[in-house]
Every structure is written in structure tokens, then in C-alpha cells.
Legacy VTK file of the C-alpha trace (Angstrom):
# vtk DataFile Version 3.0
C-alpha trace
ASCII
DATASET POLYDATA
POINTS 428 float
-2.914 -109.400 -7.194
-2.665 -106.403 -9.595
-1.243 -102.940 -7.784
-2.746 -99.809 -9.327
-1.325 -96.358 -8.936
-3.628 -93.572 -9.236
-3.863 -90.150 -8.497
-5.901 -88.025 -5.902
-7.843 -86.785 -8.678
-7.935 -90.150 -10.271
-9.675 -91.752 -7.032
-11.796 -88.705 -7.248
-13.120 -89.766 -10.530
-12.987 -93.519 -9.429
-15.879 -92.536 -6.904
-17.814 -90.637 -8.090
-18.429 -92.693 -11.606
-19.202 -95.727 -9.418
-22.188 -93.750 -8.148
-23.102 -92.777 -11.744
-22.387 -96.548 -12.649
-24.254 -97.849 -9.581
-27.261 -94.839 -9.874
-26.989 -92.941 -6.961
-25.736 -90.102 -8.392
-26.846 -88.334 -11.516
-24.135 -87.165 -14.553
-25.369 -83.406 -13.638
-24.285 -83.906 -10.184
-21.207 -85.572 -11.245
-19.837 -83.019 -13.369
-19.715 -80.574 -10.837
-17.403 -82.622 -8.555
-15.014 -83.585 -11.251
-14.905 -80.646 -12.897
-15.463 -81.458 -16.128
-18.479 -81.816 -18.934
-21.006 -83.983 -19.707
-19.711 -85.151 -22.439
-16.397 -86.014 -20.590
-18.328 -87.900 -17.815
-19.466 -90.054 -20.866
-16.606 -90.531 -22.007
-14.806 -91.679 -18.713
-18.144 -93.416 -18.069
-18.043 -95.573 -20.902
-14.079 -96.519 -20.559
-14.822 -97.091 -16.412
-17.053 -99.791 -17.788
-14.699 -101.496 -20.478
-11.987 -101.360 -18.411
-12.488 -100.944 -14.981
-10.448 -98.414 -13.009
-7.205 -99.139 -15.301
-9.257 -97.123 -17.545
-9.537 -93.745 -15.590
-5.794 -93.901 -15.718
-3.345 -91.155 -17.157
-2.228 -93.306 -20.410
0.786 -90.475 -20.493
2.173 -91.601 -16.849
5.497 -93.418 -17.237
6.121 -91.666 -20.631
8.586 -88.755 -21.181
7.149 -85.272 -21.077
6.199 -83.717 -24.302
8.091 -80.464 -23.007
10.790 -82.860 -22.107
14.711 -82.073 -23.698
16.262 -84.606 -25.857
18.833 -87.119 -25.162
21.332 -85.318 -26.826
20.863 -82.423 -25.614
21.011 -83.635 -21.899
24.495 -85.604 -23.052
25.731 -82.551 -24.792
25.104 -80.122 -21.547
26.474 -82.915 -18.909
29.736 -83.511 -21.330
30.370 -79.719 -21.153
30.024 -79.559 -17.707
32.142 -82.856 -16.635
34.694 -80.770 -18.715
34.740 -77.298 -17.879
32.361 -76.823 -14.778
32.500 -80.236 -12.731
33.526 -77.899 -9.569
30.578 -75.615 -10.364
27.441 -75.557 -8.679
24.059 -75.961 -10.866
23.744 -72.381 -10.493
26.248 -70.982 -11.558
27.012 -74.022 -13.976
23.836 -72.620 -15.672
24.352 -69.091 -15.999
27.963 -70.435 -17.556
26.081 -72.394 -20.136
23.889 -69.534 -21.034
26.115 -66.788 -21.295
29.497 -68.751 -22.728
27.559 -71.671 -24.946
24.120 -70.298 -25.920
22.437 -73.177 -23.829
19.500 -72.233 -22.301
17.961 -74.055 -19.546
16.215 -73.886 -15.770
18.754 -74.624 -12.778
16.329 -77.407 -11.470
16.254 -79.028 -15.005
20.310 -78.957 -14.671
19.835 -79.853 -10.994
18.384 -83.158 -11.077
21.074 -83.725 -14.415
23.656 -83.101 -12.466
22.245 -85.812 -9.903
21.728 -88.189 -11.821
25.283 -88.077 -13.467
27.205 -88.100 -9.590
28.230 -85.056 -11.004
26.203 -82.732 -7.723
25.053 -84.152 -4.413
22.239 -82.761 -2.513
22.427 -80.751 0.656
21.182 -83.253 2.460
22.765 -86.499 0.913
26.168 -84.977 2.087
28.041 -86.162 5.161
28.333 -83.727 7.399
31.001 -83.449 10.195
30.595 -84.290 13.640
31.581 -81.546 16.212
31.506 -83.186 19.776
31.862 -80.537 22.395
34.485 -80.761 24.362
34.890 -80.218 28.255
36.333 -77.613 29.501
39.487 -77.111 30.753
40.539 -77.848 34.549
42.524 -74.888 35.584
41.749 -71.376 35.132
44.639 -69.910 32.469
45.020 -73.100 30.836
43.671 -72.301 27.393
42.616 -68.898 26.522
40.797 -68.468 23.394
40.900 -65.345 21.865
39.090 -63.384 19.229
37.782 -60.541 17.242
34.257 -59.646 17.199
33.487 -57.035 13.798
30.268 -55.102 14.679
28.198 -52.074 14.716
28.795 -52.021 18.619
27.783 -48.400 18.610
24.594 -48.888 16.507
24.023 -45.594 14.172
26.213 -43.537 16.959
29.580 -44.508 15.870
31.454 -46.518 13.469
32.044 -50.039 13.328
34.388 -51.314 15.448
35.824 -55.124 16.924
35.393 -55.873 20.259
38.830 -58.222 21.046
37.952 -61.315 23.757
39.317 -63.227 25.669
37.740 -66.079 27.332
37.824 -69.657 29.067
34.423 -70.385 31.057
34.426 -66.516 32.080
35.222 -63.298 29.934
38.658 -62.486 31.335
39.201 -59.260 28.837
37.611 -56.857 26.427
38.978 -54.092 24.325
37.337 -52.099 21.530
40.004 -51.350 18.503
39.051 -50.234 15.282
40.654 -53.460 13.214
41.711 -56.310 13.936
45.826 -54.848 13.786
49.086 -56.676 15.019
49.619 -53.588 17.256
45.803 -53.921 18.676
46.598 -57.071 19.668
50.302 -56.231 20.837
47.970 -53.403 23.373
45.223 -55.838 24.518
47.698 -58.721 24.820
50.038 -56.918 27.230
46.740 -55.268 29.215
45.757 -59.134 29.337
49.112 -60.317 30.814
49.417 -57.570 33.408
45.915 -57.948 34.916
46.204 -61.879 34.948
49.376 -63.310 34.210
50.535 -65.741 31.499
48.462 -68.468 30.490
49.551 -71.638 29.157
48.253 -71.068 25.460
46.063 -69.011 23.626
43.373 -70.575 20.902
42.447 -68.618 18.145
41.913 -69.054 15.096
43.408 -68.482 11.667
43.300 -64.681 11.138
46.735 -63.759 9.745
48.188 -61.855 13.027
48.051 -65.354 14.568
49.018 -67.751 11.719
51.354 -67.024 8.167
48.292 -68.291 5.580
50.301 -66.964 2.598
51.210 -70.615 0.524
54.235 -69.031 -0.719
55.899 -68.136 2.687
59.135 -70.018 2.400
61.038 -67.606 4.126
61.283 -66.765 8.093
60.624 -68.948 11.056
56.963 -69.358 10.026
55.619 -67.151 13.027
53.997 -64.014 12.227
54.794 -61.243 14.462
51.967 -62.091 17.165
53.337 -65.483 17.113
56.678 -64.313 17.811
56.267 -62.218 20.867
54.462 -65.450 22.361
56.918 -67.683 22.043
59.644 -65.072 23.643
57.248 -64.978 26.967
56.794 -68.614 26.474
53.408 -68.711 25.167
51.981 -71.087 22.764
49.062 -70.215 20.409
47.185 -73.102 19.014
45.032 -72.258 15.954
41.625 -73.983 15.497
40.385 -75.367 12.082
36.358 -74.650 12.423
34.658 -71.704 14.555
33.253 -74.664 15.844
36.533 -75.480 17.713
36.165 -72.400 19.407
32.283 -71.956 19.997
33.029 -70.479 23.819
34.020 -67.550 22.549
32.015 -67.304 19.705
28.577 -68.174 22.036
30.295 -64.894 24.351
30.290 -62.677 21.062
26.983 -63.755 20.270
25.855 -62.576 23.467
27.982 -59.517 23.795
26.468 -58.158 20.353
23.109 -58.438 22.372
23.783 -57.634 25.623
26.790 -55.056 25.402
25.338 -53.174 22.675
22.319 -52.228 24.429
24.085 -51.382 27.549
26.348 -48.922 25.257
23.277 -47.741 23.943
21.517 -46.988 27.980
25.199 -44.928 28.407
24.728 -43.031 25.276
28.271 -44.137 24.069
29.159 -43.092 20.257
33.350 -43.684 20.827
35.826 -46.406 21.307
37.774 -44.860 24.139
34.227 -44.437 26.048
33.174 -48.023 25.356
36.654 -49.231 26.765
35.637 -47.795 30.441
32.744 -49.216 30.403
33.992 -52.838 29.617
35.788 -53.413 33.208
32.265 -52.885 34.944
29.980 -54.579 32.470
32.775 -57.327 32.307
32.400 -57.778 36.653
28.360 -58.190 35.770
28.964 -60.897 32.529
30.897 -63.107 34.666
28.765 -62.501 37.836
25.951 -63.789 35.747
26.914 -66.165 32.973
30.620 -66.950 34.311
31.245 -70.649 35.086
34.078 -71.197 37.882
37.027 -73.628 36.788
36.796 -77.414 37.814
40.093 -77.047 39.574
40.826 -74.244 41.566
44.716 -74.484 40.972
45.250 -70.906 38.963
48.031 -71.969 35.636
48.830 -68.097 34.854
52.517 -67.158 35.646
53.479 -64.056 36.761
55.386 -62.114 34.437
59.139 -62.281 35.393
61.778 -59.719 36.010
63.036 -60.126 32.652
60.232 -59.892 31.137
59.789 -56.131 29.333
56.514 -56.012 27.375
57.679 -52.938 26.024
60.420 -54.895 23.634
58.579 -58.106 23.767
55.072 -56.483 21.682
56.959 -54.786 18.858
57.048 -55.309 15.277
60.698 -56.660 14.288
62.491 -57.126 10.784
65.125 -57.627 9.763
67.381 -55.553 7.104
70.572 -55.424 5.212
72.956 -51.836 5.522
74.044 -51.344 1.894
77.727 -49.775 1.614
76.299 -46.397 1.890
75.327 -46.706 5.508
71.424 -46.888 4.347
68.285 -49.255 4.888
65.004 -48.793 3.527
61.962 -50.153 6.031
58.351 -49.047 5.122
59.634 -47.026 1.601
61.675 -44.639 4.423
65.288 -44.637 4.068
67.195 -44.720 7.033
70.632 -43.220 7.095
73.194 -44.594 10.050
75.186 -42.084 11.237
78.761 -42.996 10.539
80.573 -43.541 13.528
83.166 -46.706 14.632
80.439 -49.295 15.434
78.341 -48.671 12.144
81.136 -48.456 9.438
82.119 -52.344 10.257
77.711 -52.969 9.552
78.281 -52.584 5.717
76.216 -55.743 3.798
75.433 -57.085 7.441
71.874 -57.398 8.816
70.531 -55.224 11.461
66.657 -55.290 12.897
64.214 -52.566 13.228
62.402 -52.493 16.007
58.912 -50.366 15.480
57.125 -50.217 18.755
53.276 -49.650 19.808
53.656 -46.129 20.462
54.943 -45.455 17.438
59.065 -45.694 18.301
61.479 -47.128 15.985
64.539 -48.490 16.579
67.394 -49.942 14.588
69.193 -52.300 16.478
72.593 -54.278 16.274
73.460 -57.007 18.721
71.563 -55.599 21.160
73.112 -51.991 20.573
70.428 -49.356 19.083
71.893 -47.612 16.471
71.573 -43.779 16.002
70.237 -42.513 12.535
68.094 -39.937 10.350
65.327 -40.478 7.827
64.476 -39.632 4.373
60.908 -40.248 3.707
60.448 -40.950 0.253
56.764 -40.893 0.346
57.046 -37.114 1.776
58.884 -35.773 -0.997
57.825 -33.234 -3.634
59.234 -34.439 -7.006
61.263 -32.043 -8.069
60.144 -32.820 -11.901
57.523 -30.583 -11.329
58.509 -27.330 -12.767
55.463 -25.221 -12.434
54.740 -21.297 -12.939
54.887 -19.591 -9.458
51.730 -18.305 -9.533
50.200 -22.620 -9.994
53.050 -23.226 -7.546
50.079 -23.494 -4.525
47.362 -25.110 -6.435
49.918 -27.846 -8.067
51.612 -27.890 -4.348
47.828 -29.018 -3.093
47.666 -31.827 -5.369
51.035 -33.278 -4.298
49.547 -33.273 -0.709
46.377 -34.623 -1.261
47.867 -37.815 -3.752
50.658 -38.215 -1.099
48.006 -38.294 1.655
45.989 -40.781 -0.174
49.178 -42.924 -0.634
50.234 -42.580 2.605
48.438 -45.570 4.095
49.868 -47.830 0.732
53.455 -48.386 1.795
55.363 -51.530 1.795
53.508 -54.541 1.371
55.783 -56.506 4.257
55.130 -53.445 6.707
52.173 -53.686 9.675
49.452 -52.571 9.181
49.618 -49.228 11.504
46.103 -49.069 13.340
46.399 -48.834 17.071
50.177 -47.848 16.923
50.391 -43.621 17.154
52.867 -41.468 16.678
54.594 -43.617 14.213
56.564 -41.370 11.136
54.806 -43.293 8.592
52.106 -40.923 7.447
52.071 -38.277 5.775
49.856 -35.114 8.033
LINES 1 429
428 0 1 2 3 4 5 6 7 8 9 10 11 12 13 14 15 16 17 18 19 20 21 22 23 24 25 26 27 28 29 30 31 32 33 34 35 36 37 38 39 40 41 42 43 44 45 46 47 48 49 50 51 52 53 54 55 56 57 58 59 60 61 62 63 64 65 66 67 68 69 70 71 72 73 74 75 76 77 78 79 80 81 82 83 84 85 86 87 88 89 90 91 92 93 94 95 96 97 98 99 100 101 102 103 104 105 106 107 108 109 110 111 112 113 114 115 116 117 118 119 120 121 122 123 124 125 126 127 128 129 130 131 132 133 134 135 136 137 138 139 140 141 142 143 144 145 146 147 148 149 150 151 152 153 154 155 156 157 158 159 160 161 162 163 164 165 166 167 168 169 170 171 172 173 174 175 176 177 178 179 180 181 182 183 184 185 186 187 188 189 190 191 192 193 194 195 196 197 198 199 200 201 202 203 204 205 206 207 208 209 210 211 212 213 214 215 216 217 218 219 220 221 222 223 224 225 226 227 228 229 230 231 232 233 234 235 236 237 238 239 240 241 242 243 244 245 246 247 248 249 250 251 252 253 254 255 256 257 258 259 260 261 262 263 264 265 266 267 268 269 270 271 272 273 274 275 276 277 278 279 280 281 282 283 284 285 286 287 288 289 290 291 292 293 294 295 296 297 298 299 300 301 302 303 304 305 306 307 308 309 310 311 312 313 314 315 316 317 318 319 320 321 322 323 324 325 326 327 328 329 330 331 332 333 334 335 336 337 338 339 340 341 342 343 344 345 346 347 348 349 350 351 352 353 354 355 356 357 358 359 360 361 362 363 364 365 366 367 368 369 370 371 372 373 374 375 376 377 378 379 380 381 382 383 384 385 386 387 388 389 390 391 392 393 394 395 396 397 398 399 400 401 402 403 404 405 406 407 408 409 410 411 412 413 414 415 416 417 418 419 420 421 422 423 424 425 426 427
């Protein structure tokens, strides 16, 4: 039995000439449900009858294109892509042969190349990963995930902002912060453990206040600052590979970005300090409503201990070297110890500074803080600039407005200052 493959429009034809062929229907009639002249329905007439309906076939199907590119060129393209762009997507693969090679051609074209040569798989050829939920935890406090939420909470009204959460089956806290700061966390953090206790472990995921990402880290204990106030109130912070890891929290933003910005919007709220008293009430109503109760009703938060002074514990601590003049530099500010008997033995040893949430700093030896003064560098006008008295104010307004702008641009191994005021490091 011979199998013949023919197209819509070739089955079309197929009819319709076998009621020319057979008389029931006339060539006028014909040509107006092919589509095509009298002449034509002659012409497919008389090869219907030599050959059947192997001659209403395309005699082009099977064959390469006449627009089709040539063998070489096809080798030439894939060779320069296994070379240079085997990482590349067909996309951008393409515009990278046009615009470095002179090689013109469509991203499909390259597309299906790229197939054919293992060199790209399809969207939907690859494997994809499995996430399997997982159940929750037993006991309320167990494992906290926690996590910052960018958005335009405010709408048009204010600026955008990030909503930090922190949730198991139920929101247990909310606080709007403008970034996504060490010291915003330090705040929220201690809130957290004073309204609740300490939990077992917090899950989060791999923003740098939780986790050192930088590859060339080799030096420290390999706990950012976050990380190391934990682990002094004996708190472990686990740090999850996918959002997928974490989807309880990430579900909660999803439905805070509906829910809580339209009930900021009913209060006519524009400002983060606003929005934060409004979060204990509208955080009472989310948990009334879409709060699950833990399986076990044993409660795994411990109370915070005697010894256990936030204060100290959420600060921002490094560590520095006193050169023989009595001096450190933290944050391009030069500290100057005032000489007395317990700093002139500190020459070429290492003291800490200790730069608290509200914007104290500390230098502290042993346990013993050390009394200094500081010499701002970043403050200074350079006194270079010799200027005619009468420029003195206009030249004197520069200077401040290039050390404001500079201001924020200060060590690169210093925090990064939002949610910490009254700190020295800024100029204004």
C-alpha cells in the first residue's frame, strides 16, 4: 500500500477535479473553488489523469528552498558560534554575528541551526526542577523566614519603599524602611525579638546583609554583620537557594502588595513613619483572616536573657589597627585616641569600633571604650584653594555642594548608613 502526503489545498484540488473528471462539476465552477484559471484546471486536469493524485503533488516538497542558505554558509556561522558564542543565546548570538562579522541572518533561521547542532535547547525540551512543597513547621518560632518586599507601597503618594516580613504560617512582623540596610534590619530585628522572643532560626535568602556573596572574601569569619549579631543571641540563619524555598513569605508579599496597599491608600498614607502605625492593626486583621495556627502548640521562642543587651548586640563592628601616632581611620574619618596610660601601650594593636543604630560610635579595647576626637577628612576645605576674597563664597559653595555629593561615597567596607541617624558620617 502506497502512503501519500498531501496538503489541505492539495485534497482541495483532489476533489474537486474528480468532479470535473467524473462530470458533475463544470471547469467554470471549478476555478472558482481552487482559485486558479482555466487554463490551470487543464493543466492539473490533464496530469490528475496521467498520474492520478501523485500528480496534483508539490514536485518541490522534500527539496531545499530556493531562498534556502548554503551549506557553507550554515557551517561557517555554527563554527563561529561553537567558538566565540556557544554560551550565547540565538538572539543575541545573532545580533553578535551582524554587528562583529557582517553575517546577516533571522534569529529563527539561527534558531533551528543552533538545534540542530546541540548547540541551543528549547524552552520546553529542558528539564526543569522539581520544587515539592514542604510542610510546615510544628512549633510556632521554629523557622522564621524573613524578607524584603521593594514596592511602590504608597502608590503616586510617596516614594518607594520595602516592606521587611517576617513570617511562619502567620505574619508575625512588618516594618516599612526605605532600603533594604544592615541597620534596618538591626531595628526590625530587635522590634521582632522583644515582641516575640527568639526563634530557633531565621530563613532568608541570599541578599548580602544575610550572606558574604563576594568570591573573593578570604578574610573574616565569613558572617556578615547580620550574621554576626545572630549567632551572639544564638540564632541561626539558614539561607535558601530558590525563592521557591521560601514561597510563604513570598505568597504573604504577593498579597500584602494587594491588600496593604489599598488599605494605605483608604488611610490616605504618603510616609513611612505613618504606614508603620498602621501595620500592628492591619497585621491583627492578616492573621485573623489568612493566619494558619501551628500544628503543635508548644511555643520554641526564648525569652531574651538578662545578658542579653540588644543595644551592643545590633551594631556594626570592625576591627582596626592604632598606628604609632595614636590614630585609626574608619569610614575615611580619622580618629585620634587621646593619650592617656591605657592607650599609649595600644600602638600597632587592634581595637574595634563599635557604630551603633542611633548613630553612636565607639572604639573599644577589651571591653574598655576608649575616649577620642575626630578629623573628618571628607569635611575639610583643601587648603590648595587660594582664591580672591571676593570668589571666596561662590568657590566656598562649590566645596559644599561636591563634598555633599561625596558624602554618601565613603569607604567601600563601611555600612551602608540608611536607618541609622545621627551618625557623623555626612556631611549637612
Amino acid at each position: 500500500m502506497t502512503v501519500i502526503t498531501m496538503s489541505r489545498n492539495e485534497l482541495t484540488r483532489l476533489r474537486v477535479l474528480i468532479d470535473v473528471a467524473d462530470g458533475r462539476l463544470s471547469v467554470a465552477d471549478a476555478t472558482g473553488l481552487i482559485g486558479v484559471g482555466r487554463r490551470q484546471i487543464y493543466r492539473l486536469l490533464q496530469a490528475f489523469r496521467a498520474d492520478g493524485a501523485d500528480g496534483l503533488i508539490s514536485r518541490k516538497r522534500g527539496g531545499p528552498s530556493n531562498r534556502a542558505l548554503g551549506l557553507v554558509f550554515r557551517e561557517t556561522v555554527l563554527a563561529i558560534v561553537r567558538e566565540r558564542y556557544s554560551d550565547f543565546g540565538p538572539t543575541l548570538a545573532a545580533e553578535k554575528l551582524s554587528e562583529l562579522h557582517g553575517l546577516d541572518l533571522g534569529v529563527e533561521t539561527l534558531r533551528q541551526w543552533m538545534i540542530g547542532a546541540g548547540l541551543w535547547v528549547r524552552r520546553k525540551d529542558r528539564l526543569k526542577r522539581i520544587h515539592q512543597p514542604r510542610a510546615r513547621r510544628d512549633c510556632l518560632g521554629e523557622l522564621v523566614q524573613i524578607d524584603g518586599s521593594e514596592h511602590w507601597w504608597f502608590e503616586d503618594r510617596g516614594p518607594q519603599c520595602t516592606l521587611l516580613v517576617y513570617a511562619t504560617s502567620r505574619l508575625m512582623h512588618l516594618k516599612f524602611v526605605e532600603t533594604e540596610s544592615t541597620f534596618d534590619y538591626f531595628q526590625a530585628t530587635r522590634e521582632y525579638l522583644e515582641a516575640h522572643g527568639k526563634p530557633v532560626a531565621f530563613y532568608s535568602d541570599k541578599h548580602g546583609v544575610f550572606r558574604v556573596n563576594s568570591a573573593g572574601a578570604v578574610q573574616g569569619d565569613g558572617m556578615t554583620q547580620f550574621g554576626r549579631s545572630l549567632h551572639a543571641l544564638n540564632i541561626d540563619i539558614l539561607c535558601a537557594n530558590t525563592p521557591q524555598a521560601k514561597g510563604r513569605v513570598e505568597r504573604a508579599n504577593k498579597t500584602l502588595q494587594d491588600r496593604l496597599v489599598k488599605e494605605l491608600r483608604l488611610h490616605r498614607i504618603s510616609a513611612i513613619a505613618a504606614g508603620n502605625e498602621l501595620l500592628p492593626a492591619f497585621l491583627a486583621d492578616y492573621n485573623a483572616r489568612f493566619g494558619k495556627e501551628p500544628r503543635n502548640s508548644k511555643n520554641l521562642h526564648r525569652p531574651l536573657s538578662a545578658g542579653d543587651d540588644l543595644t551592643d548586640v545590633f551594631a556594626w563592628r570592625e576591627e582596626r589597627t592604632v598606628s604609632n601616632s595614636l590614630t585609626l581611620q574608619y569610614d575615611k574619618v580619622v580618629f585620634l585616641l587621646e593619650p592617656n596610660a591605657v592607650t599609649r601601650d595600644l600602638r600597632r594593636k587592634r581595637v574595634t569600633v563599635v557604630d551603633y543604630p542611633d548613630g553612636r560610635l565607639a572604639i573599644r579595647y577589651r571591653g574598655l571604650d576608649l575616649p577620642y576626637t575626630t578629623f573628618d577628612k571628607l569635611r575639610q576645605v583643601s587648603q590648595a584653594t587660594i582664591v580672591e576674597n571676593k570668589h571666596l563664597g561662590a568657590v566656598l559653595l562649590r566645596i559644599r555642594e561636591r563634598q555633599i555629593e561625596r558624602a554618601e561615597a565613603r569607604s567601600q567596607s563601611a555600612p551602608r548608613r540608611q536607618g541609622q541617624v545621627g551618625h557623623m558620617f555626612k556631611v549637612g
